[in-house]
Backbone as CSV, one residue per row, in Angstrom:
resi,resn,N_x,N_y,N_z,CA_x,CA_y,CA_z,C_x,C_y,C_z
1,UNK,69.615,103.990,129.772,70.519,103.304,128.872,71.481,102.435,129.672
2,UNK,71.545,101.162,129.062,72.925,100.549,130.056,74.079,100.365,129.412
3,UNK,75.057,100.490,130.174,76.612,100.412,129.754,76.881,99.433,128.851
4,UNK,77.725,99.670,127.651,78.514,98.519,127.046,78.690,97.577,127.545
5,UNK,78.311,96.257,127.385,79.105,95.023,127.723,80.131,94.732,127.436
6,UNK,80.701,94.260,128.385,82.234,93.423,127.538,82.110,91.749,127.328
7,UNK,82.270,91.619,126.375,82.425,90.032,125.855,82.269,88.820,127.023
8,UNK,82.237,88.542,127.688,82.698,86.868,128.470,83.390,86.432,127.627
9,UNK,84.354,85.486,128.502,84.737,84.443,127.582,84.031,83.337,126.908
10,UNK,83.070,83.401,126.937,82.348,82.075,126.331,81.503,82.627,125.506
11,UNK,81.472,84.280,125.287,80.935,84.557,124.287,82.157,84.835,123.000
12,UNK,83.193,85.245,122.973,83.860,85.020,121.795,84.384,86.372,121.603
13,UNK,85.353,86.383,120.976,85.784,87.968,120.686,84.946,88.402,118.906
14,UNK,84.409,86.898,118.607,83.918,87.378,117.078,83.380,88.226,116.833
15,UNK,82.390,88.790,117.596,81.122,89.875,117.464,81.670,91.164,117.266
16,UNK,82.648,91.344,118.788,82.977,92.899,118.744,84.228,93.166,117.929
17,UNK,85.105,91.435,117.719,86.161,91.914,116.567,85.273,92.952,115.391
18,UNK,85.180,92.964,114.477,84.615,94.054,113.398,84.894,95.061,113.643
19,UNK,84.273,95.625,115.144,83.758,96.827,115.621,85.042,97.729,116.130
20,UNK,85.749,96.830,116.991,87.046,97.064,117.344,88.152,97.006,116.313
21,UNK,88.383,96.463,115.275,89.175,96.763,113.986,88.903,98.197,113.606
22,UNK,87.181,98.305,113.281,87.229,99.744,112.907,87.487,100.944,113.573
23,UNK,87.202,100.666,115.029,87.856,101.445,116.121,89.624,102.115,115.957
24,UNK,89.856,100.452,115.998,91.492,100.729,116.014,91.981,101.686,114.561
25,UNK,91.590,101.133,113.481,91.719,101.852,112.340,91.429,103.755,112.280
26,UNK,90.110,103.898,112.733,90.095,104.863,112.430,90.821,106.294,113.793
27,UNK,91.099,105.306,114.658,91.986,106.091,115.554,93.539,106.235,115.219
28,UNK,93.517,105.182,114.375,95.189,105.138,113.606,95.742,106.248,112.915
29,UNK,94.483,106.629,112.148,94.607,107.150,111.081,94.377,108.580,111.403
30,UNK,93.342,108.889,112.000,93.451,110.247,112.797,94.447,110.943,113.106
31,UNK,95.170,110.139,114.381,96.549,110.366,114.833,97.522,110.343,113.702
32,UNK,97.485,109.994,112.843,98.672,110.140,112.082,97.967,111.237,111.420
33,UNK,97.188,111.803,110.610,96.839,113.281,110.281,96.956,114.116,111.230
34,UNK,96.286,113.833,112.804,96.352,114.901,113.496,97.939,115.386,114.426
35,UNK,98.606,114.283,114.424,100.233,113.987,114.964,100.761,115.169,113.993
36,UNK,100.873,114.888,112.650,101.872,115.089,111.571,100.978,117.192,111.837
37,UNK,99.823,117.379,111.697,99.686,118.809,111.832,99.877,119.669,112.678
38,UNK,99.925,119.049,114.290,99.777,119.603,115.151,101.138,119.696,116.290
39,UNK,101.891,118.838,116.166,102.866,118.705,116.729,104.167,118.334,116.291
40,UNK,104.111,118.235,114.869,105.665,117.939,114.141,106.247,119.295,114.314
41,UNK,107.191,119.803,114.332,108.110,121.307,114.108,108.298,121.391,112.914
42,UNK,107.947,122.454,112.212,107.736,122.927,110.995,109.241,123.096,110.839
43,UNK,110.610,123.363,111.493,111.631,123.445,111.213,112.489,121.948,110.428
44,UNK,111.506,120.918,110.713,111.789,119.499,110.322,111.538,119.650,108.679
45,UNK,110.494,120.609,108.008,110.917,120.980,106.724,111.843,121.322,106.126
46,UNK,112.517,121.791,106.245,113.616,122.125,105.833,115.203,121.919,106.423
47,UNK,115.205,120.408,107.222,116.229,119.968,107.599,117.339,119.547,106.438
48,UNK,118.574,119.978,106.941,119.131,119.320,105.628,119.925,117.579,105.690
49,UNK,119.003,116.833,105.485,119.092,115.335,105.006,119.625,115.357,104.089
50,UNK,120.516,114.329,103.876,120.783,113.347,102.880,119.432,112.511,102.163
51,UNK,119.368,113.300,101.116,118.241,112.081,100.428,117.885,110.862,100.637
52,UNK,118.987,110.030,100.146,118.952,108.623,100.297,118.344,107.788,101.525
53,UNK,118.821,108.684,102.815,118.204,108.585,103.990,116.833,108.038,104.013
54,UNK,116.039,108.825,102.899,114.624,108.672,102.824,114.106,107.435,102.231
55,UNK,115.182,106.912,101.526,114.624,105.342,100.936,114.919,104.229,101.480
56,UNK,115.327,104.800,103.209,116.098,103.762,103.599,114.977,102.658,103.902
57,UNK,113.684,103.146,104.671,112.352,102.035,105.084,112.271,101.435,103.973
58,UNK,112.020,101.797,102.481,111.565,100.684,101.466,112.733,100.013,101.477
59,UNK,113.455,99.763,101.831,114.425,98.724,101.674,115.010,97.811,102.578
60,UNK,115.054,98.549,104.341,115.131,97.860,105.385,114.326,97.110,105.734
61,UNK,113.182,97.363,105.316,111.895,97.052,106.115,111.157,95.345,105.757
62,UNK,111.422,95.100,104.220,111.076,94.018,103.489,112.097,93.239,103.439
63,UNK,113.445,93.795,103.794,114.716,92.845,103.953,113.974,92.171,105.033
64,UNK,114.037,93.164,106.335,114.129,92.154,107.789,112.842,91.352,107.943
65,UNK,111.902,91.501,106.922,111.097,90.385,106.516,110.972,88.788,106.121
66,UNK,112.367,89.163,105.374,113.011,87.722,104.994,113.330,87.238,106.150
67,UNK,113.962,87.600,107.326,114.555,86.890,108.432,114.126,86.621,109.536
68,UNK,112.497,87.231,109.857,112.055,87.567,110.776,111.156,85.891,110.721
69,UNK,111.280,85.478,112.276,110.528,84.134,112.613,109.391,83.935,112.575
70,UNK,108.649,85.343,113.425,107.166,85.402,113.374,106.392,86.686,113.235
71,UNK,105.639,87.156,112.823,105.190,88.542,112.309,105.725,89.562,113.581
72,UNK,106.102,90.733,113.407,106.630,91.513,114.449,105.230,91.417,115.436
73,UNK,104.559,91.471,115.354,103.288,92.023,116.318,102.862,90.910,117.348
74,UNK,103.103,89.523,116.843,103.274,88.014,117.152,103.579,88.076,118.128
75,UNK,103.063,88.235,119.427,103.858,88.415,120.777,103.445,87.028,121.668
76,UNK,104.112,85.956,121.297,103.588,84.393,121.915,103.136,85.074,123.529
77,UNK,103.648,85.279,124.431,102.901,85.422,125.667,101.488,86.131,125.978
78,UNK,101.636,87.274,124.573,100.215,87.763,124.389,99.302,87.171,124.179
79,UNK,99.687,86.658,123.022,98.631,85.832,122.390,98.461,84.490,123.469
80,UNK,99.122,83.777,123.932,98.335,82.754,124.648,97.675,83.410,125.625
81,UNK,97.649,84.509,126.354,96.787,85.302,127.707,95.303,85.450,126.677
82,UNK,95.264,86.133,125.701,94.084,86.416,124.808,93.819,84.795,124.304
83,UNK,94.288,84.065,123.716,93.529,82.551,123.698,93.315,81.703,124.738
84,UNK,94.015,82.315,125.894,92.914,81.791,126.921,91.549,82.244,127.578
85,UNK,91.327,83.753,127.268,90.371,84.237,127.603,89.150,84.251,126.640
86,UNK,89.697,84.171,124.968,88.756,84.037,124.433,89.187,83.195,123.140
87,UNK,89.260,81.864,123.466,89.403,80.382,122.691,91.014,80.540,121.893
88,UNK,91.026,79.435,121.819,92.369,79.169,121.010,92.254,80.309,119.549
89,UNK,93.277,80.534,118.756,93.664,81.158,118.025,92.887,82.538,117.879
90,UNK,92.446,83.349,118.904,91.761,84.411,118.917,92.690,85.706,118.520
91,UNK,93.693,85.204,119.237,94.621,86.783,118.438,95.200,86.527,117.498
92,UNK,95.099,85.579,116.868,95.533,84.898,115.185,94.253,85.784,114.341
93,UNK,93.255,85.272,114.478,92.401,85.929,114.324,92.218,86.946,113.780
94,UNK,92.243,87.934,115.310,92.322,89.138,115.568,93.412,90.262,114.289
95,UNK,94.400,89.690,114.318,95.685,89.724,113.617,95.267,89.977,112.669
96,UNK,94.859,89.102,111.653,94.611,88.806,110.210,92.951,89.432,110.076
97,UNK,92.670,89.995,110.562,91.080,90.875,110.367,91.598,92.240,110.819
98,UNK,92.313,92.440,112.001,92.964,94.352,112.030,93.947,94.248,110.840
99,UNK,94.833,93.607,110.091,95.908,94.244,109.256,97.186,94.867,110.052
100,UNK,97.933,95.100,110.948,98.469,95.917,111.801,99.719,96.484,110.400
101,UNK,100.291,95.860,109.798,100.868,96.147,109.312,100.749,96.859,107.861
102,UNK,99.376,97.116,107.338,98.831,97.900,105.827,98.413,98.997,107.177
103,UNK,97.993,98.823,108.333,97.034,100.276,109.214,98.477,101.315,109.216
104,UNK,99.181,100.492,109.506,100.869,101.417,110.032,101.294,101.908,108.895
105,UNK,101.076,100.999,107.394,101.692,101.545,106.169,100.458,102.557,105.642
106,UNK,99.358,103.050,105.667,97.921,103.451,105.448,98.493,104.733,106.363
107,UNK,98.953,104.989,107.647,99.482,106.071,108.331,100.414,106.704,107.585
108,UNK,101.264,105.944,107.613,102.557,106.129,107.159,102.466,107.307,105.811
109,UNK,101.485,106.436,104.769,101.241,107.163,103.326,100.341,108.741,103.779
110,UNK,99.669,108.395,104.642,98.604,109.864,105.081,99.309,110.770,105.623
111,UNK,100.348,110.680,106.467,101.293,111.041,107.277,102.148,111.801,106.208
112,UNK,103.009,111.012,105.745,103.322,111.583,104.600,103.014,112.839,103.591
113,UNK,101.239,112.480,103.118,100.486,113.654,102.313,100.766,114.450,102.905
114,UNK,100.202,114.413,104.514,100.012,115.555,105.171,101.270,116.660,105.311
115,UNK,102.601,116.045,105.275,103.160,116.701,105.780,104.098,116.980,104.627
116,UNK,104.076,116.373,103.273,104.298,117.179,101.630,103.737,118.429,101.703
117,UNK,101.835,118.425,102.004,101.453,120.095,101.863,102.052,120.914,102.388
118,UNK,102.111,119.902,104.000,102.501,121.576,104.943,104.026,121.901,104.684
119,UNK,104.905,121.168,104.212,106.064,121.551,103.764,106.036,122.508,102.821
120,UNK,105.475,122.173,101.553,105.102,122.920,100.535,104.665,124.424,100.586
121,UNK,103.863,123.861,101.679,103.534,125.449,102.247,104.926,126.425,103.347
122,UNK,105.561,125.539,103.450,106.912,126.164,103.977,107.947,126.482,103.430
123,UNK,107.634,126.773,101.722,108.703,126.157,100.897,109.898,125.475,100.787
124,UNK,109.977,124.255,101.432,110.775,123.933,101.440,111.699,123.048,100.379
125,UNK,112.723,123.314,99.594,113.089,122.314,98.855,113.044,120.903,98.192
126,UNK,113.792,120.427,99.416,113.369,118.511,99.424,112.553,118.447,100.493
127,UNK,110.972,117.937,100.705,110.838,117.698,102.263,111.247,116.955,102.686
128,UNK,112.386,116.449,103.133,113.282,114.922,103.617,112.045,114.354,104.577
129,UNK,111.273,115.196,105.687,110.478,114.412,106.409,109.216,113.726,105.671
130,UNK,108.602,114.488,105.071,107.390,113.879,104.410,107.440,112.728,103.516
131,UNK,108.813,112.712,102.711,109.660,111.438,102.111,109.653,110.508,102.515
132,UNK,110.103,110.759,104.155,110.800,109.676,104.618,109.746,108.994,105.380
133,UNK,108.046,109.770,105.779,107.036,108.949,106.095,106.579,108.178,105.154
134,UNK,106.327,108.411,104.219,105.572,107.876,102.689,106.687,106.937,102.862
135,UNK,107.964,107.025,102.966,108.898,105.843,102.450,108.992,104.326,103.610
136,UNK,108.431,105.139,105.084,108.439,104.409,106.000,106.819,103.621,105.764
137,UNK,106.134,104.283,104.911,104.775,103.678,105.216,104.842,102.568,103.388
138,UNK,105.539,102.621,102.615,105.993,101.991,101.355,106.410,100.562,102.057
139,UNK,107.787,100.821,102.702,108.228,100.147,103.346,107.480,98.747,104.210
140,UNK,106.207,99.536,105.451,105.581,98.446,106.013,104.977,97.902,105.276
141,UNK,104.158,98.494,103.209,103.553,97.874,102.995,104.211,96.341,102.399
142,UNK,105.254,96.495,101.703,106.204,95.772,101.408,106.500,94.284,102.224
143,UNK,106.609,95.329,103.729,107.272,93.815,104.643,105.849,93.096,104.681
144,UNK,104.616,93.912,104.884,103.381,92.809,105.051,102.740,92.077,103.691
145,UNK,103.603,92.318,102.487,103.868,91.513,101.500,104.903,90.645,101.651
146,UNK,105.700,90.493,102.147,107.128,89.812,101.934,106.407,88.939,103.245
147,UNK,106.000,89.592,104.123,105.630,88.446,105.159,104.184,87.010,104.787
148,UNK,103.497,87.906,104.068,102.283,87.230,103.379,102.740,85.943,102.094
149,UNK,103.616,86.432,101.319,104.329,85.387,100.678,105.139,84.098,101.851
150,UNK,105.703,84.511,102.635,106.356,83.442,103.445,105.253,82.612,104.459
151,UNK,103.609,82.894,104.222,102.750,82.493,104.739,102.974,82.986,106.389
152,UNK,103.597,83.255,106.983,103.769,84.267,108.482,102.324,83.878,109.056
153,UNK,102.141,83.296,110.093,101.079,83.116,111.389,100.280,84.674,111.699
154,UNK,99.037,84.818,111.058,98.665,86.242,111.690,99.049,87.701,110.898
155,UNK,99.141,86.956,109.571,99.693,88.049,108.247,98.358,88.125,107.835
């Protein structure tokens, strides 16, 4: 059997983009189920928060949307090193075929489930943490709406 190739530049990042989206995705998403079971402190159930605390992402998050110049992930020095190696607008591209910002809000909401049960199973009152993932993952979906309306480079 021979080893994976890696791309050349003159072959294009088009091919293995797909492959590598689904890569990135489903390692996203893992980690945020396997993060939230295995290593959160079950004492984080039953912290005593201030509620409100928990709605703070749906509301910070789509504000600093309005003000923000270029999509957070938009890293101009990045992206020109990757469009030089593989053609102009490749991590534009790239960008707008991974989603970075529904993968983080897609965590965020799983993250969340996960850690409603295991609260539940801790009885805990309010789970302020499991809230406040679901609210952080509400939140990114929001800003990558608020950014998609302002047309944003790579939304």
């Amino acid at each position: 059997m021979s080893p994976i190739q890696l791309p050349r530049a003159d072959d294009g990042l088009a091919r293995w983009q797909p492959v590598l989206v689904l890569v990135i995705w489903l390692a996203g998403l893992a980690w945020s189920v396997v993060a939230m079971t295995m290593f959160l402190p079950r004492q984080l159930c039953a912290a005593p928060f201030p509620w409100p605390f928990a709605i703070v992402p749906v509301v910070f998050f789509p504000l600093s949307g309005l003000f923000a110049k270029r999509a957070p992930y938009d890293v101009p020095w990045f992206a020109e090193m990757v469009d030089s190696r593989f053609g102009a607008g490749a991590w534009s591209r790239f960008l707008v075929s991974l989603k970075p910002l529904l993968l983080i809000a897609t965590g965020g909401l799983c993250a969340g489930g996960v850690l409603l049960r295991s609260c539940a199973t801790e009885g805990a009152a309010f789970p302020f943490i499991s809230v406040f993932m679901a609210s952080g993952g509400i939140g990114f979906l929001l800003l990558h709406v608020v950014l998609r309306l302002r047309k944003m480079a790579g939304v």
